[in-house]
N, C-alpha and C positions, 0 to 999 in steps of 0.2 A: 318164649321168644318175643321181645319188644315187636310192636306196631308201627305199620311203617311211619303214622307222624309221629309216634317216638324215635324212631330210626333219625326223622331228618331234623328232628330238635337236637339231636347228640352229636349231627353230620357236621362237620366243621366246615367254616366258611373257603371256599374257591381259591384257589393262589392266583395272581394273575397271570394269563395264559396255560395252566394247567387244568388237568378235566373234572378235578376237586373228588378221584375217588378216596372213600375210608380207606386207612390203613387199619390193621386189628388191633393196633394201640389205642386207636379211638375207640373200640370199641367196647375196652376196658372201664372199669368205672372210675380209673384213678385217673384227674388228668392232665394234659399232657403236661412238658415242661413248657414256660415262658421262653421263647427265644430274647436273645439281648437285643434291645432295639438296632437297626443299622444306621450307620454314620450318614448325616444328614451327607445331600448332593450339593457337589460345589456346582454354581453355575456364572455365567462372567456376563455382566449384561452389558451395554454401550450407556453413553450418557443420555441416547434418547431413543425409542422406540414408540410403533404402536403397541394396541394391546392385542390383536394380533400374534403380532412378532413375537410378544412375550408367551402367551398359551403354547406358541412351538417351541418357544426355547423350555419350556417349563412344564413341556409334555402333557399339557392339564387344558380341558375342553375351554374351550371362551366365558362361555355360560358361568364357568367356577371362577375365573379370574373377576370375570363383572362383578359376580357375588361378592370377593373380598375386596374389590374396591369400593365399592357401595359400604360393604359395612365401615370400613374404612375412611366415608365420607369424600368420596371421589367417585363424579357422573363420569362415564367415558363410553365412549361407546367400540364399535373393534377397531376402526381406522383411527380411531383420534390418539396423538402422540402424548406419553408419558416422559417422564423423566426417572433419571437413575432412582432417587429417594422413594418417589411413588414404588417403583416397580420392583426395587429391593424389601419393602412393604409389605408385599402380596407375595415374592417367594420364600420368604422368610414364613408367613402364614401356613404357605401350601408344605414347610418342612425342607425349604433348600436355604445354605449356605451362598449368599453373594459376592461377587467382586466386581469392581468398576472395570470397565476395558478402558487400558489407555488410549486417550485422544491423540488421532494422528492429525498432525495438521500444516498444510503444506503454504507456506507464505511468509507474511514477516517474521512469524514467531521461529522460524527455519534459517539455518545460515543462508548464506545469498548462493545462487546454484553456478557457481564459480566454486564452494567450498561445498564439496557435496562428502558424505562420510569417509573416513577412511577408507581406499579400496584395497583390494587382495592385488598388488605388484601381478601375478600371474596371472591376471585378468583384463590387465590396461593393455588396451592398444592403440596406438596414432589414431588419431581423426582428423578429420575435414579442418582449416582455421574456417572461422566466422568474421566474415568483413564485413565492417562498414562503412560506408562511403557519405562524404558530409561533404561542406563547402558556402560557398555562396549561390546564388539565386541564378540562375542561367549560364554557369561557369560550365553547363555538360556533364553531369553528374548520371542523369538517367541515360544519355548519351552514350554515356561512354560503358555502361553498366549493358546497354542496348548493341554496342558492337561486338561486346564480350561474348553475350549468349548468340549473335547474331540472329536476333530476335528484331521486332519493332513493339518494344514496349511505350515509345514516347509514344504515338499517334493515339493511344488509347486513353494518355492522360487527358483531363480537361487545361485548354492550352498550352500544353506540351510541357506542364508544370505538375510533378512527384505530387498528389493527392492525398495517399495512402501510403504505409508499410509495405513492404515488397519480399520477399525472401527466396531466393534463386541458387541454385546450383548447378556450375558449371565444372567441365574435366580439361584439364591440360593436362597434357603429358603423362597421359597414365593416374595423373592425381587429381582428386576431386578438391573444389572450393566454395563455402558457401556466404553468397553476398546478403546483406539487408541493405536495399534500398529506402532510405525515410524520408519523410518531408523538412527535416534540418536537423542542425543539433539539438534543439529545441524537445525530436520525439526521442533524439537518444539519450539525454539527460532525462529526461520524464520517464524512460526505463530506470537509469541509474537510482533516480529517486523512490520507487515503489523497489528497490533492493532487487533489479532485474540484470545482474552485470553478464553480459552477455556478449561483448564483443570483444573478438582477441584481437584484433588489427584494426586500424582506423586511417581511411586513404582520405586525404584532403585533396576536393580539387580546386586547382587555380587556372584560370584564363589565363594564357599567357598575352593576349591581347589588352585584358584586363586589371592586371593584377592584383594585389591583396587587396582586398575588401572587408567592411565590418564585420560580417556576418564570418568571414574567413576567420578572421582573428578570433572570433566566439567559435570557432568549430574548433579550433586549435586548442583553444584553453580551456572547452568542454571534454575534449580527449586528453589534455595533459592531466585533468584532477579526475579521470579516470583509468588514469594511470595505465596506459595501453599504449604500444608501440604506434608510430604515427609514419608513413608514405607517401610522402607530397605527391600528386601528379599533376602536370603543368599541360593543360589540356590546349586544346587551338592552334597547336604549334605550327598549324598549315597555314592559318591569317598571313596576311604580308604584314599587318602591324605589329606582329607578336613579338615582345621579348624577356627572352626566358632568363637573362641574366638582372634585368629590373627584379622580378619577382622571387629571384633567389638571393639580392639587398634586402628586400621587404622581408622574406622569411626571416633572415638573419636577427634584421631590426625588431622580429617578434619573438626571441630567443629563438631558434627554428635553425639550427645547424646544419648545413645538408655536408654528406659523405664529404662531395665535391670538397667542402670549403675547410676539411675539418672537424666535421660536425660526426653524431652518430644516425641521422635521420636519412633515410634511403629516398632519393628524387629522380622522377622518370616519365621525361619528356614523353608527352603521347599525343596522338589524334584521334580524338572518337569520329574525326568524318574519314578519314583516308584508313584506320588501323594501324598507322603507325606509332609502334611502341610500346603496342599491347603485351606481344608476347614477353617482352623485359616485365614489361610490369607485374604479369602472373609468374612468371622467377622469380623475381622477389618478394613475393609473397611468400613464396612457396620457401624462401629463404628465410625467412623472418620465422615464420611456422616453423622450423626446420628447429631452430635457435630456441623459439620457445616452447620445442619438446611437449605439443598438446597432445594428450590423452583421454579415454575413458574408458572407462567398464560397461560393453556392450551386453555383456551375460545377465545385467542386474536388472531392476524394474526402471521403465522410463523414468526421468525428471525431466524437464525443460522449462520454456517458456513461449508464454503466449504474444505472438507476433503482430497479429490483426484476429478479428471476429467482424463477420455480418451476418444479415439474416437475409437467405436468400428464398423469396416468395415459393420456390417449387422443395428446397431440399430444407429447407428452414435454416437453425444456426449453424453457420459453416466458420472454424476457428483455422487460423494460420499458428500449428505450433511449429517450436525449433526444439528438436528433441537433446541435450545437452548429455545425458549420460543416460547407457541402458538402450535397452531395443524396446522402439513400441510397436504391437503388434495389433492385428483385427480382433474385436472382441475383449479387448480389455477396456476394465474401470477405471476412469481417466476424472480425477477430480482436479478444476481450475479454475481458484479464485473462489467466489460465489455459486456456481456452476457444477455439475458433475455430469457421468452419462459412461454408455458401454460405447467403444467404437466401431461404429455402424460400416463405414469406409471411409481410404484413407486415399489422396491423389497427391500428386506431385504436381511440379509448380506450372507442367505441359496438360498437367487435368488428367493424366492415366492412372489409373487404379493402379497404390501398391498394396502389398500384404503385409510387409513392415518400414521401417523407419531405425534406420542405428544413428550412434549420436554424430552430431553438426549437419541434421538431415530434418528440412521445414517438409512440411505436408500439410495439405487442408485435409480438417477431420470435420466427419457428419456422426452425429450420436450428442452431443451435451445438449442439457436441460435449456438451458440461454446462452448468452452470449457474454465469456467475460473480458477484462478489460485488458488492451496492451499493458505486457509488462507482469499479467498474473504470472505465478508460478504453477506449474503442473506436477502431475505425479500420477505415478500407475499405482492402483490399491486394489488388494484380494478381494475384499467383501466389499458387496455395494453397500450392505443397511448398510455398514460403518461411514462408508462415503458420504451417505443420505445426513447420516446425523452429524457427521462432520461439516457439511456446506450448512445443515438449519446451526450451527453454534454459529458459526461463521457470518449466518445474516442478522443473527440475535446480534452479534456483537459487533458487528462492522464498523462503529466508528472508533472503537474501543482497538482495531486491529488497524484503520487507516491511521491512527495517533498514536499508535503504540508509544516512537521515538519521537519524542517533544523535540522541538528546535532550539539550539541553541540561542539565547538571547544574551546582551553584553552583562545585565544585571547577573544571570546564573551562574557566567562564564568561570570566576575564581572556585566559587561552588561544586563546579567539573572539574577544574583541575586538581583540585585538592582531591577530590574521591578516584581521578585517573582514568574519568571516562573524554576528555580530552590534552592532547599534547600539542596540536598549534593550532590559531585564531586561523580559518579561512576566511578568507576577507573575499567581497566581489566590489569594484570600485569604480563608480561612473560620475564622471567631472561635468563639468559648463564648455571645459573646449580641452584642446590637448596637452597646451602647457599647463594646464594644472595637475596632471596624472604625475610628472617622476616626483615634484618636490613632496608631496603626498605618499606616494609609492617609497621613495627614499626614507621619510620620517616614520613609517609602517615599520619596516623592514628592521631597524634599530631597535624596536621596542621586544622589549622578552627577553628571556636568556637561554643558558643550555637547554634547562627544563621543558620550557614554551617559548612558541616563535610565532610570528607572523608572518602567513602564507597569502599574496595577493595572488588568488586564480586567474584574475579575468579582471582588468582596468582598461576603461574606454570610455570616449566621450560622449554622453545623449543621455536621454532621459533614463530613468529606470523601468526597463520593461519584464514582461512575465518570464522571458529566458534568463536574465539575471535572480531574478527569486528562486527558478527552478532549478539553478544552478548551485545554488547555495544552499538549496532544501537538501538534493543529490549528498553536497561533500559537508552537508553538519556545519555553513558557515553563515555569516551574517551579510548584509547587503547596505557597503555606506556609500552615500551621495554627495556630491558638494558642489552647492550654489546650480541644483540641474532637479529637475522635475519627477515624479512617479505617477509612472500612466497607470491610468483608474484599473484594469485589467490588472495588473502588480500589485496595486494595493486589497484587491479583493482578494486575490491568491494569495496572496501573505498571512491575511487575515484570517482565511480559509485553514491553511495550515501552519500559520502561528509563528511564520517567519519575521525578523525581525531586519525593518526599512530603518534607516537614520540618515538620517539629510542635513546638512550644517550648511552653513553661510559664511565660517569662520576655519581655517584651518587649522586652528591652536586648537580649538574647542574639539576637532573631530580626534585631534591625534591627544589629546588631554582625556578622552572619555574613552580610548581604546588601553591608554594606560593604565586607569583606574581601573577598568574593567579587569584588566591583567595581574596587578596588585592587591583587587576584592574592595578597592574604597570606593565603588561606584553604588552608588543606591538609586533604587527609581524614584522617579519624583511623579507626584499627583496633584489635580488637581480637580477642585468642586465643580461641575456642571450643573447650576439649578437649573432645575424640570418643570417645576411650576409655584402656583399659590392657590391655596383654599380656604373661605372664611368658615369659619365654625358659628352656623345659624341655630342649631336646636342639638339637645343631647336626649338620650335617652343611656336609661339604665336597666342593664340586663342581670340580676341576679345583686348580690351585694356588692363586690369589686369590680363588675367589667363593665366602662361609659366606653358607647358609642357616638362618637361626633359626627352629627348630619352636616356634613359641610357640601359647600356650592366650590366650583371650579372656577377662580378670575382668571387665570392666562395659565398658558403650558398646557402641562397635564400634571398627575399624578399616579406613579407606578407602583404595583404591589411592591416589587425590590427597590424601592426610593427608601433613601433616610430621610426622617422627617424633624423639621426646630418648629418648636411652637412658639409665636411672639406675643407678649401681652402688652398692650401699649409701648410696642415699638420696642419692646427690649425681649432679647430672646429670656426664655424661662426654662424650655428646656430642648432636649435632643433625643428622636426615640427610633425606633423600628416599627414598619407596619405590621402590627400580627393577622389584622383582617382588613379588605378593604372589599365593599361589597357596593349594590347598583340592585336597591330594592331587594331581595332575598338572596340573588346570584353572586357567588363572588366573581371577582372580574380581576384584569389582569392591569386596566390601566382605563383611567377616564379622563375624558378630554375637556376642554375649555368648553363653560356653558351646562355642562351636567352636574348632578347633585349625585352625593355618594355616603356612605358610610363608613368611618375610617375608626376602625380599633388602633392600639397601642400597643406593646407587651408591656412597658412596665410603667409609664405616666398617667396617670388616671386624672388631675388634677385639672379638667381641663373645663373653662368657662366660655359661653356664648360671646362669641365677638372676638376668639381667639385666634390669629391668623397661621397656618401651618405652610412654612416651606417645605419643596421636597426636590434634593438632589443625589448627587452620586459620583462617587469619586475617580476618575480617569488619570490614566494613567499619558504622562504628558510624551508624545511621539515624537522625535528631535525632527521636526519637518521645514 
């Protein structure tokens, strides 16, 4: 009879979670059979985790995962974030089979949440419309917004002037409606642009005391190239100076057809001080809704859009969403924009706790990380990690996802249409006075053919300001000038997001380069901007091919990304690139007048003391 520590040299090793007794096969001399190894385990990882995260998904102590990072040549410690490669690395090691999880990701790379997936017909049902309300600057907007809910939302504002975003719902008749108050068309186009279309009605209001106004006319033709049914309402009608058939010419004269005259545009006399005309005007609403048969699917996960965010000192980030399809509920994983979080509590626009939210239904929500921006897109998601690693790509890549959709510029313009990512020239069109908009507007309108046309959104007199750029970023169009100025505020924002200003002096010349434009025989034109001058006092030489010139700085500067001409006795000799330009051992980015520097070449070497080096850069000429 074997010994017990021959017994347990023959004992075979433990299964795991079994009690490792011998069977009498082992105990045989012959031994056992080899089982077939088993199929490696699939496991699905995100595109980013801790390590951590990974030891649970990978069932394997931390302690082991460290080990094969290390060996692996990767310090991490548990909390610090991996990525997919790393981490498919170490399961692969540990005997698992990988796959990426698909990135969800809710924003521009997403249709605009007007186009949300295909739904199941047996799941849509009527909702709320979403209005909103524009105009001009004291015409009664929050007013009349303020009789509706029979609230006193003006006295809150500072000077009884729209501040902030607003988002309200109110019931007529058995039927609920929900308003965005904003501070112009200004914040409703700056949705349109970050891809936020969010409004199905849009009520213009007009002083009937006052009548049409510039900013009127920009509210009008911010809601016409967002292509949204439009609801005059002609507010002050109680003034003794009001008249409402003045500003039903003025409509007209702005293409603005009302029912009354012909037209398809619904207009309804009201008073935000007395109530009169209210109840017409929630009819009609409710008619237009009615017409255009809005739906959604409340059974599905929230989408929407974010309205306002602040941070409020006691509850911290508190966000105004508008829930557009799907029910949002308490306790759900809400990723928005930059931002993500569980929802902590939800109130309505009176501050009362709800427990959900179905779609055309705003609520402030407490739970997200920060605060993100009007206009973000929202979404309900199952997994947080997923959410986590969705917002860190999202802040990795942010400028990568605010650029996504380049602007159109006149140079690209035939370049799009041939590939059929555009079909008409939006134009935005600001003169020096009034007669010069139809003959302009006229000679526009002419140019193109079936194919492509020219669309004037929005022509009016005065400078160019930040609403005209934003207007044109919104519908994909370009921003032309004539013989009238661009406020400094427009030309940052252009710059900012790559929209493209042209300003002419000449009328020929602007409708001559919208032609060419249309045609493809436009090219941009450049031009040299020298930066500066540097004399070449001493060289030295570093190895056998590479002189470095100690030069001094006479005027300007000189920039690492400068082209540089080398002059010898007044005649250029040659033209190079900087490969190094350095400031005693540091490289530097640019030195100024009066400093001495080091300036390599990539491929002129030939360079003698006393040699003088210009350095410019080529620009691009702005029709200003």
């Amino acid at each position: 009879m074997p010994t017990r520590s021959g017994y347990q040299q023959r004992r075979p090793a433990r299964r795991p979670g079994g009690r490792g007794r011998p069977t009498d096969a082992s105990r045989t001399a012959a031994p056992a059979p080899v089982a077939a190894p088993a199929a490696p385990q699939m496991v699905v990882l995100p595109s980013h985790l801790t390590v951590r995260e990974l030891s649970e998904l990978l069932a394997t102590p931390t302690v082991e995962v460290i080990k094969v990072l290390l060996k692996n040549g990767v310090f991490a410690n548990v909390n610090q974030t991996v990525d997919y490669e790393t981490a498919a690395v170490v399961a692969v090691d540990l005997g698992f089979e990988t796959e990426e999880a698909p990135r969800v990701l809710v924003g521009p790379e997403t249709a605009t949440p007007k186009r949300f997936k295909e739904e199941d017909g047996a799941h849509m049902r009527h909702r709320p419309p979403v209005v909103t309300i524009m105009g001009h600057v004291d015409h009664g907007k929050t007013s009349l917004l303020d009789k509706i809910r029979s609230t006193n939302v003006t006295e809150r504002e500072a000077g009884g002037i729209t501040q902030h975003i607003g988002a309200y719902q109110v019931q007529t008749d058995g039927h609920r409606i929900t308003f965005l108050d904003t501070p112009g068309h200004e914040a409703f186009t700056a949705m349109r642009a970050r891809g936020a279309h969010v409004t199905d009605i849009a009520i213009i209001v007009v002083a009937a005391d006052d009548g049409i106004m510039p900013q009127t006319v920009e509210a009008i033709n911010h809601a016409k190239a967002a292509a949204v049914p439009i609801i005059v309402a002609i507010n002050k009608i109680d003034r003794p100076d009001s008249n409402q058939d003045r500003v039903k010419r003025q409509l007209s004269e702005n293409n603005v057809l009302i029912e009354e005259w012909g037209g398809d545009t619904v207009c309804v006399a009201v008073s935000a001080k007395t109530g009169d005309g209210i109840p017409d005007l929630l009819e009609h609403i409710l008619l237009v809704a009615e017409v255009e048969d809005l739906k959604a699917n409340p059974a599905r996960r929230a989408e929407g859009m974010v309205i306002e965010a602040q941070l409020d000192p006691q509850r911290g980030p508190v966000s105004t969403l508008l829930v557009q399809t799907g029910t949002l509920r308490l306790a759900d994983i809400v990723i928005a924009g930059s931002t993500y979080g569980r929802v902590r509590a939800m109130y309505d626009e009176h501050g009362h706790q709800v427990k959900r939210a179905e779609p055309a239904t705003p609520v402030k929500v407490l739970g997200l990380s920060g605060m993100p921006q009007p206009g973000d897109l929202f979404s309900v998601m199952t997994d947080e990690r997923l959410a986590r690693t969705t917002v860190e790509d999202r802040q990795r890549n942010a400028q990568r996802e605010i650029h996504q959709v380049k602007a159109v510029t006149l140079e690209d313009l035939f370049e799009r249409i041939q590939s059929g990512q555009v079909k008409e020239l939006n134009v935005v069109l600001k003169t020096d006075v009034q007669g010069s908009i139809d003959p302009i507007r006229s000679s526009l309108l002419q140019l193109g053919d079936e194919n492509l046309r020219v669309k004037v959104l929005h022509a009016a007199p005065g400078g160019i300001t930040e609403s005209d750029v934003m207007l044109a970023l919104a519908s994909n169009g370009i921003v032309l000038g004539f013989s009238t100025r661009v406020e400094p505020g427009a030309r940052r924002l252009a710059d900012v997001e790559g929209a493209e200003i042209r300003n002419y002096d000449v009328i020929y010349h602007l409708i001559e380069d919208v032609e060419k434009a249309l045609k493809g025989l436009l090219e941009p034109t450049f031009v040299e901007v020298v930066e500066g001058h540097a004399e070449v006092r001493q060289l030295f030489k570093i190895g056998r091919k590479v002189i470095v010139a100690g030069c001094g700085v006479t005027d300007g500067k000189i920039s690492r990304s400068s082209v540089i001409r080398v002059f010898r006795n007044k005649k250029q000799i040659a033209e190079d690139k900087i490969a190094n330009l350095k400031r005693f051992k540091d490289e530097v980015r640019d030195v100024a007048t009066g400093f001495e520097c080091g300036i390599t070449l990539e491929n002129f070497m030939d360079i003698q003391e006393g040699d003088m080096m210009e350095a410019y850069r080529k620009e691009r000429v702005v029709v200003d």
